[in-house]
C-alpha positions in Angstrom: 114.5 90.6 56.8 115.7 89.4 60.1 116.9 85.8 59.3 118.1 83.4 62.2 120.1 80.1 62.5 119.0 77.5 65.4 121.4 74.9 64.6 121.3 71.2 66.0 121.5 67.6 65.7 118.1 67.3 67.1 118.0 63.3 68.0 115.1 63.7 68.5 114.0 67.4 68.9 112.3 67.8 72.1 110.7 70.6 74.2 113.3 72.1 75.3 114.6 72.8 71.5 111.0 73.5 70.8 110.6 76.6 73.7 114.0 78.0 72.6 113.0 77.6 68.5 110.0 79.6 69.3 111.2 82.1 70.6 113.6 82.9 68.7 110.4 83.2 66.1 109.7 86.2 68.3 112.4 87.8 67.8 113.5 86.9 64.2 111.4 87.6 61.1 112.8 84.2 59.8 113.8 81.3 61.5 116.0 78.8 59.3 116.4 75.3 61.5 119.5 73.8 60.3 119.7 70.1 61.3 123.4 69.0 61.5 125.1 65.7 61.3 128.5 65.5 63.7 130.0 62.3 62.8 131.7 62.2 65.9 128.0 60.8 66.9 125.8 57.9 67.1 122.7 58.8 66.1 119.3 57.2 66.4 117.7 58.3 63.7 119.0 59.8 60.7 119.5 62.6 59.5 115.9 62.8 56.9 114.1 61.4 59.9 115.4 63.9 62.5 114.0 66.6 59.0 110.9 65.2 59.0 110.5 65.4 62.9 111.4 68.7 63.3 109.1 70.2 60.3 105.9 68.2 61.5 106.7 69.9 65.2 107.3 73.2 63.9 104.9 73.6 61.2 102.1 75.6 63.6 104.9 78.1 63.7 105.1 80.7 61.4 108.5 81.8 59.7 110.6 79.0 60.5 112.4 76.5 57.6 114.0 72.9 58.4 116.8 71.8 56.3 120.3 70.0 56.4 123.0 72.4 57.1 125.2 69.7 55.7 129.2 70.1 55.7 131.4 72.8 56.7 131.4 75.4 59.1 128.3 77.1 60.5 130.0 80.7 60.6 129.6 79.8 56.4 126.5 78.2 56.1 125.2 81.4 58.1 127.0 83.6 55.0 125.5 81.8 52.6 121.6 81.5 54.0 121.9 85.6 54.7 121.5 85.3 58.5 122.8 87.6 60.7 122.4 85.5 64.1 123.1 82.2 65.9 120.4 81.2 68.2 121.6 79.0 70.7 119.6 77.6 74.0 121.6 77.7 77.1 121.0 74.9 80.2 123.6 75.7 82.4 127.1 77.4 82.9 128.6 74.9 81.1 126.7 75.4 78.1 127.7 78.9 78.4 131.4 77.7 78.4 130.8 75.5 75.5 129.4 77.5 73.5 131.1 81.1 74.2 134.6 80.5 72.2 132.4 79.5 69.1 130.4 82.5 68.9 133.4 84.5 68.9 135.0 82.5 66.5 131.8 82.8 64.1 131.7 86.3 64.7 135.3 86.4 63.3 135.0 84.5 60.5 132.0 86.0 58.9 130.7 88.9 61.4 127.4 86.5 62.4 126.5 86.9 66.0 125.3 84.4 68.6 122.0 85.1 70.7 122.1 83.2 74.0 118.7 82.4 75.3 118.5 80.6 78.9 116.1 78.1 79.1 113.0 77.9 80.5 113.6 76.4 84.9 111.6 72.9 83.5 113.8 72.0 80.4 117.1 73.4 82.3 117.6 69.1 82.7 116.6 68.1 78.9 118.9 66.8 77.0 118.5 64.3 73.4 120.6 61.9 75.1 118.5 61.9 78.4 115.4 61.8 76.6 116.6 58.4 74.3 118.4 57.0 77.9 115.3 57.3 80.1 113.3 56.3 77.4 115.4 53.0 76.4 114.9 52.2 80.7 111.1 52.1 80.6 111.0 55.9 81.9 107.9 58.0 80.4 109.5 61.2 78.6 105.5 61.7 77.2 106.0 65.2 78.7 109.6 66.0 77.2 108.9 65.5 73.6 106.3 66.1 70.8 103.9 63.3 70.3 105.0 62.6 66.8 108.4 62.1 68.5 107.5 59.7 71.0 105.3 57.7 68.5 109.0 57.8 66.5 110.9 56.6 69.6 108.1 54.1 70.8 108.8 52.5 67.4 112.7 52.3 68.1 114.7 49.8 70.4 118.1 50.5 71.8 119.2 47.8 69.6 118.5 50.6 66.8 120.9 52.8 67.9 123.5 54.3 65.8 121.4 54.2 62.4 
């Protein structure tokens, strides 16, 4: 079996995460979703919420999993959930320069490799943190995220931010 890694904080998930995700379905015979925590961040919603979010969007898609990658490096976690790739969604150039000295770096410490897929021209510009910003000004991001998501973020204030 073909086994995947789409890893993410995913806060919220939104459409862009959601092309990339399915694709990688395509490709992979499994897809395991591994929602991360960096504690460098301020999250609005936590970690079981972001879970929940992801699985009720993804659940029409067959072979994927959601869970908490939890702690420690995700060259490891990769190891340990027999998957052989990374899939990461790229935006820009600067995703590209992000994310390139970490895929060699995985592929160092455990042999995993990282599959690069560009997004598609009308997410090239989404973004978590754009999504909760225009959202928090009044904008409609209806047509960026799931419905379950903007039902999750209608129900949140900026003053919630950070839980």
């Amino acid at each position: 079996m073909r086994r995947a890694v789409c890893p993410g904080s995913f806060d919220p998930i939104h459409n862009g995460h959601l092309e990339v995700i399915a694709r990688a379905a395509n490709l992979f015979d499994e897809v395991i979703v591994a929602v991360s925590t960096n504690y460098a961040k301020k999250y609005r919603f936590g970690l079981e919420e972001r879970i929940e979010m992801a699985r009720r969007t993804l659940s029409a898609i067959s072979g994927i999993i959601v869970e908490p990658m939890g702690d420690g490096l995700l060259a490891e976690y990769c190891r340990q959930r027999g998957a052989s790739a990374i899939v990461k969604g790229l935006r820009s150039s600067g995703d590209f320069d992000y994310e390139l000295p970490m895929a060699i770096m995985n592929r160092q410490l455990t042999g995993v490799e990282t599959v690069f897929l560009p997004a598609e021209a009308h997410y090239v510009h989404l973004s978590s943190t754009l999504v909760k910003e225009v959202h928090d000004l009044g904008g409609d991001v209806s047509e960026f995220v799931p419905r379950s998501v903007m039902a999750r973020l209608a129900e949140r204030s900026a003053g919630d931010a950070g839980r």
